[in-house]
C-alpha positions as CSV (number, residue, x, y, z in Angstrom):
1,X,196.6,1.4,-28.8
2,X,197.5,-0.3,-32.5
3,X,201.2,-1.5,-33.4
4,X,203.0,1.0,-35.2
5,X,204.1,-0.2,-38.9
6,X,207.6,-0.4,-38.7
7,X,210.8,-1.0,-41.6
8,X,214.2,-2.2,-41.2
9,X,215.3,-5.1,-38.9
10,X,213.2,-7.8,-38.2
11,X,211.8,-8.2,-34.9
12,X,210.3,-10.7,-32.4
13,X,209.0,-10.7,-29.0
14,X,208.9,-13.0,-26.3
15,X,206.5,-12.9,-23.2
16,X,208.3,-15.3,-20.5
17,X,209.8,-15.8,-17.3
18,X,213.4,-15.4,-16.8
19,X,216.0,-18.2,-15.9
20,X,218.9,-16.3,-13.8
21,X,220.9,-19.3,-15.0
22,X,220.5,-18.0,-18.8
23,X,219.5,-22.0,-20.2
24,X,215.8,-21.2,-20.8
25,X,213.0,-18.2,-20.5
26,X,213.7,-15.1,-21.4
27,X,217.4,-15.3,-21.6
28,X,217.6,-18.7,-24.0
29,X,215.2,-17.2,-26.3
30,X,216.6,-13.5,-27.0
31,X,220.0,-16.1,-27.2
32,X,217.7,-17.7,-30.3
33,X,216.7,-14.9,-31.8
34,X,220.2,-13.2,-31.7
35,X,221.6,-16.3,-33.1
36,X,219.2,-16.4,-36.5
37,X,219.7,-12.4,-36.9
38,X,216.3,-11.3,-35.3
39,X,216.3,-8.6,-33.3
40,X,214.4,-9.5,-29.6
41,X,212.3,-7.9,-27.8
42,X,210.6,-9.0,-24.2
43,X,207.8,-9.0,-21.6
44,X,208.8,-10.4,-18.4
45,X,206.0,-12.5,-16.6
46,X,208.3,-13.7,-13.7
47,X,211.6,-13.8,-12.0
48,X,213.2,-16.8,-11.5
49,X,216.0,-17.7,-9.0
50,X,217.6,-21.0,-10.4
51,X,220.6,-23.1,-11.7
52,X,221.5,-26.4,-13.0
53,X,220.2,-27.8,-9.6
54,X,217.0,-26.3,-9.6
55,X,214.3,-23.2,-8.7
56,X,214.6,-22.1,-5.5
57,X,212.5,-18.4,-5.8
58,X,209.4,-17.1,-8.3
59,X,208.2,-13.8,-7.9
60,X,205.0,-13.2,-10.5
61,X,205.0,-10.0,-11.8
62,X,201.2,-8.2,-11.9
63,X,199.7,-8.7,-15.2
64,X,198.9,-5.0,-15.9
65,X,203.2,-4.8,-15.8
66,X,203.3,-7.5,-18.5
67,X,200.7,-6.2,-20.5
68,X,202.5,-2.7,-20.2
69,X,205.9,-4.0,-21.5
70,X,203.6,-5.7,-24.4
71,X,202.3,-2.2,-25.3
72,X,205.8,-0.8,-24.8
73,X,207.3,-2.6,-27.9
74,X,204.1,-3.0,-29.8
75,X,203.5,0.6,-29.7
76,X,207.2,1.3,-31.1
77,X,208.7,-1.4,-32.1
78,X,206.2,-3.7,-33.5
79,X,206.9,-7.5,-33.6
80,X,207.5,-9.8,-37.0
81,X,206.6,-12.4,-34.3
82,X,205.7,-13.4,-31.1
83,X,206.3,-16.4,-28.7
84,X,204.6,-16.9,-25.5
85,X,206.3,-19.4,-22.3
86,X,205.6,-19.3,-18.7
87,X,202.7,-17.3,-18.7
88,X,202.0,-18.6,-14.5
89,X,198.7,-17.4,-13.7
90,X,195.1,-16.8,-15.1
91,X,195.2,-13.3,-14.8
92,X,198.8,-13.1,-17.0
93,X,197.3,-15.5,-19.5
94,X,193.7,-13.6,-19.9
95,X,195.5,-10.2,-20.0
96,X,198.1,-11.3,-22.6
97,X,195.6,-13.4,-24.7
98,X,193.2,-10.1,-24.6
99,X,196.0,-7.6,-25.6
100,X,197.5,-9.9,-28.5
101,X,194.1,-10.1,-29.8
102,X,193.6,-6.4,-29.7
103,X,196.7,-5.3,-31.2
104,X,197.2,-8.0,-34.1
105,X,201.0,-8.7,-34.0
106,X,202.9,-10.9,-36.4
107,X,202.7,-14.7,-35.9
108,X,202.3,-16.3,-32.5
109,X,203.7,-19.2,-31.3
110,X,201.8,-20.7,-28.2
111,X,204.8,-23.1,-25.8
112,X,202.1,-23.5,-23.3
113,X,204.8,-24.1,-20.4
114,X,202.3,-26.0,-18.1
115,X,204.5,-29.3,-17.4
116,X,207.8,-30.6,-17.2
117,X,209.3,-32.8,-19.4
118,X,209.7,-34.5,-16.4
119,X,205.9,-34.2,-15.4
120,X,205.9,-31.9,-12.8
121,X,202.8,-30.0,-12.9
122,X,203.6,-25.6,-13.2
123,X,200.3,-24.0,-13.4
124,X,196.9,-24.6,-11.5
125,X,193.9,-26.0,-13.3
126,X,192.2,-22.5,-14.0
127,X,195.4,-21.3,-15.8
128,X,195.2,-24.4,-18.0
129,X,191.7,-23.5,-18.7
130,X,192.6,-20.0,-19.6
131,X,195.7,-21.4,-21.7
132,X,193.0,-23.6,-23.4
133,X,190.2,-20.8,-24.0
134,X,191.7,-17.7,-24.9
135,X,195.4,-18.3,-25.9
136,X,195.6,-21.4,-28.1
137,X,193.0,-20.1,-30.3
138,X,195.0,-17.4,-31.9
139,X,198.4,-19.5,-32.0
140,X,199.8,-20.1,-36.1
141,X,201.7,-23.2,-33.9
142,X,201.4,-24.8,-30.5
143,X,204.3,-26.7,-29.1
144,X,203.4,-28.7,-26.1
145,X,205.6,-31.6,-24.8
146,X,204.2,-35.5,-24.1
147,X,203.2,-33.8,-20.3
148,X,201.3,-31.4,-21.5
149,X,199.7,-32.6,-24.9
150,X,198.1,-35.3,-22.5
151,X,196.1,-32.5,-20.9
152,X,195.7,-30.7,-23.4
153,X,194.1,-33.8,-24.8
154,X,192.9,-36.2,-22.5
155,X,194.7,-38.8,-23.5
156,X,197.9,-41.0,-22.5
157,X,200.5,-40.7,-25.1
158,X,202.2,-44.0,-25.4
159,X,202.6,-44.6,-29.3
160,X,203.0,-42.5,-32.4
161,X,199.0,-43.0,-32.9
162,X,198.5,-41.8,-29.3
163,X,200.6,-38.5,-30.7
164,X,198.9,-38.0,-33.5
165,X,195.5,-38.6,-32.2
166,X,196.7,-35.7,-29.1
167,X,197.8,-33.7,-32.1
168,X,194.3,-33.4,-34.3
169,X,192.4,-33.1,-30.2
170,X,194.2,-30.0,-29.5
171,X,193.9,-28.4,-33.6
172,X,190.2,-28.7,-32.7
173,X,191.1,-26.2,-29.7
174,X,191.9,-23.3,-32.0
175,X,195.8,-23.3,-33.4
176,X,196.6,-23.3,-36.8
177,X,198.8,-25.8,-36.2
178,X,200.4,-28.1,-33.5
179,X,203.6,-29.7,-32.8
180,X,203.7,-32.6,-30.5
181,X,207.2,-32.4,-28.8
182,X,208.8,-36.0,-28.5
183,X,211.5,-35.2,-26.1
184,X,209.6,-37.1,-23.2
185,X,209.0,-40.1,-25.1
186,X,210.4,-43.3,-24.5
187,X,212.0,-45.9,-27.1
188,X,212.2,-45.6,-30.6
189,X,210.0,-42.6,-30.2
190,X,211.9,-40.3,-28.0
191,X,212.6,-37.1,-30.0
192,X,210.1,-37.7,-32.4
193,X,207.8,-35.0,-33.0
194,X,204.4,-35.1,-34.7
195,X,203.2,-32.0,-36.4
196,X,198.9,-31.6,-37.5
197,X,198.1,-28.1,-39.7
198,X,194.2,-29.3,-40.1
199,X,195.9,-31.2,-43.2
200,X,199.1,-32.3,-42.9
201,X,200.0,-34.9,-40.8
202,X,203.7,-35.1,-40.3
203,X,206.2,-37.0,-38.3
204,X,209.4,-35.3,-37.8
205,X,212.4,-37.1,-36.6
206,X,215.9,-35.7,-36.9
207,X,218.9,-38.1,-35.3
208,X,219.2,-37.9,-31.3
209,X,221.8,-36.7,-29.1
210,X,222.9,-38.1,-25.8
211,X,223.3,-35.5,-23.5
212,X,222.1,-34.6,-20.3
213,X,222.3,-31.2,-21.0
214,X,219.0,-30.3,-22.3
215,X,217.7,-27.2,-20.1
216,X,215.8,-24.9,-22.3
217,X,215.4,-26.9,-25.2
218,X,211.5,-26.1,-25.0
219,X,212.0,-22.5,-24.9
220,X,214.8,-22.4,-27.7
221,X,212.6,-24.5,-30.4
222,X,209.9,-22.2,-29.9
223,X,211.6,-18.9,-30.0
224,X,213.6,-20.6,-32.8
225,X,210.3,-21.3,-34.9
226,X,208.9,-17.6,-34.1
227,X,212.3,-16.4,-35.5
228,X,211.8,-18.7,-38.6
229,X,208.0,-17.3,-39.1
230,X,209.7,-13.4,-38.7
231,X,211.8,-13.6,-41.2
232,X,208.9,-15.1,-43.7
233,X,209.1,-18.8,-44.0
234,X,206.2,-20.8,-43.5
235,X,205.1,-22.8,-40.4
236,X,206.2,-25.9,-41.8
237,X,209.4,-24.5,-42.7
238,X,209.6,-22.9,-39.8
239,X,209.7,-25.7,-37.7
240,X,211.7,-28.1,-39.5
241,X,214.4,-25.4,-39.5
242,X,214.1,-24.4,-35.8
243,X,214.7,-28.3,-35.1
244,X,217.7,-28.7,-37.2
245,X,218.9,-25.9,-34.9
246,X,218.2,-27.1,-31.5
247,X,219.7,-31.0,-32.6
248,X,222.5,-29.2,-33.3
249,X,222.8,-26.9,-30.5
250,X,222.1,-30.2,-28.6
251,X,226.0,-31.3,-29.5
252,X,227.3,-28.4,-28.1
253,X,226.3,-28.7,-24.3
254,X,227.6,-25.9,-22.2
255,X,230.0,-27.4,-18.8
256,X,228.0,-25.3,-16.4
257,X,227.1,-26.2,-12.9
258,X,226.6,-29.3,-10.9
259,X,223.4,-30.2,-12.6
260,X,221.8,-30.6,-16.0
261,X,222.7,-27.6,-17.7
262,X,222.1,-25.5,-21.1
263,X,223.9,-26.1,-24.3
264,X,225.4,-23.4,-26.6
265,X,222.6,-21.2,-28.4
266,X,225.8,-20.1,-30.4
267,X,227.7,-22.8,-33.1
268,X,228.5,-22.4,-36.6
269,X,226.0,-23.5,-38.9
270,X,226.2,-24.1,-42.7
271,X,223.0,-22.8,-44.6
């Protein structure tokens, strides 16, 4: 099956898990894409039971489901974008990498959702070697945090050369461009971000916000920058935008739970 050409609204689609606490997955970016006037669409790859405390249940849907939901919207809807998260398994990453080379969507941006900010390790080593094979290749922008641009890369990220030398490692694995997340830095570095096109090298730093609050914030500047590249700006652009947005959604943290929660996906916001 091909995409149908559609008119009218402009669309995205995300293929991700689901938080049933609403901060991340699924349910933070359709929040993002609502919020910059894109319409969402969704694959579901798994079903999450968790809070502000933690996971306590994942049940993996079958790939040929997620692939199914894919041809749903493609088939219909079409997609000005697409953003890929927790993809879990081999067989979800093969199948999803195969179909979005087959039916040729709009822009994809790759959050390869394979480690914590906090280091914990979310997918087995033959997923990562799928992740590295078939998906990056056809990403316009890859997102990875510190965790999992060090193996992505082989390499320890410590200082802003350590970044940028992870940065040109994992171009040479396909993307048209990567963003190194600086969230899980340390010091003076911590939320800088380091962004490699094949030619430009750029450090991107907006000012930081104290907040423990932070669930989702992967998931939100991806969906944020596929947003950005559906409505027509370039990656660049896209990405600068999408992290003036989460900094500011940052100073709005949501008073939910006992443990580190989400922050608001909704705020005014002049320009």
């Amino acid at each position: 099956m091909r995409p149908m050409e559609t008119h009218g609204p402009v669309t995205a689609l995300t293929i991700a898990g689901s938080d049933s606490g609403g901060g991340a997955g699924i349910q933070a970016d359709l929040s993002t894409f609502a919020f910059h006037r894109v319409h969402g669409t969704s694959a579901l790859t798994a079903v999450t039971a968790q809070n502000t405390r933690g996971v306590t249940r994942v049940d993996v849907l079958p790939a040929a489901s997620v692939v199914a939901q894919i041809d749903a919207v493609a088939t219909d809807i079409g997609a000005g974008a697409v953003k890929t998260g927790m993809l879990v398994n081999p067989d979800i990453i093969t199948a999803v990498a195969g179909r979005l080379r087959e039916l040729k969507l709009g822009p994809l941006v790759v959050d390869p959702v394979m480690v914590s900010r906090a280091g914990a390790r979310l997918i087995d080593d033959a997923a990562v070697g799928a992740l590295k094979a078939l998906l990056l290749p056809l990403a316009t922008v890859a997102t990875p945090n510190r965790h999992e641009a060090e193996l992505l890369a082989g390499l320890e990220l410590h200082t802003l050369e350590d970044m940028r030398e992870a940065a040109r490692r994992i171009h040479r694995l396909g993307p048209r461009a990567v963003l190194i997340k600086g969230g899980g830095m340390t010091g003076a570095l911590r939320g800088t971000d380091v962004w490699f096109d094949g030619e430009r090298l750029e450090t991107l730093h907006l000012r930081s916000v104290e907040t423990r609050n932070t669930h989702g914030t992967g998931c939100t500047l991806s969906a944020a920058i596929a947003a950005h590249l559906a409505l027509g700006r370039d990656a660049l652009d896209a990405t600068r935008r999408a992290k003036a947005y989460v900094t500011a959604a940052l100073e709005h943290p949501l008073a939910l739970g006992s443990g580190p929660g989400p922050f608001s996906h909704f705020f005014p916001l002049d320009g």
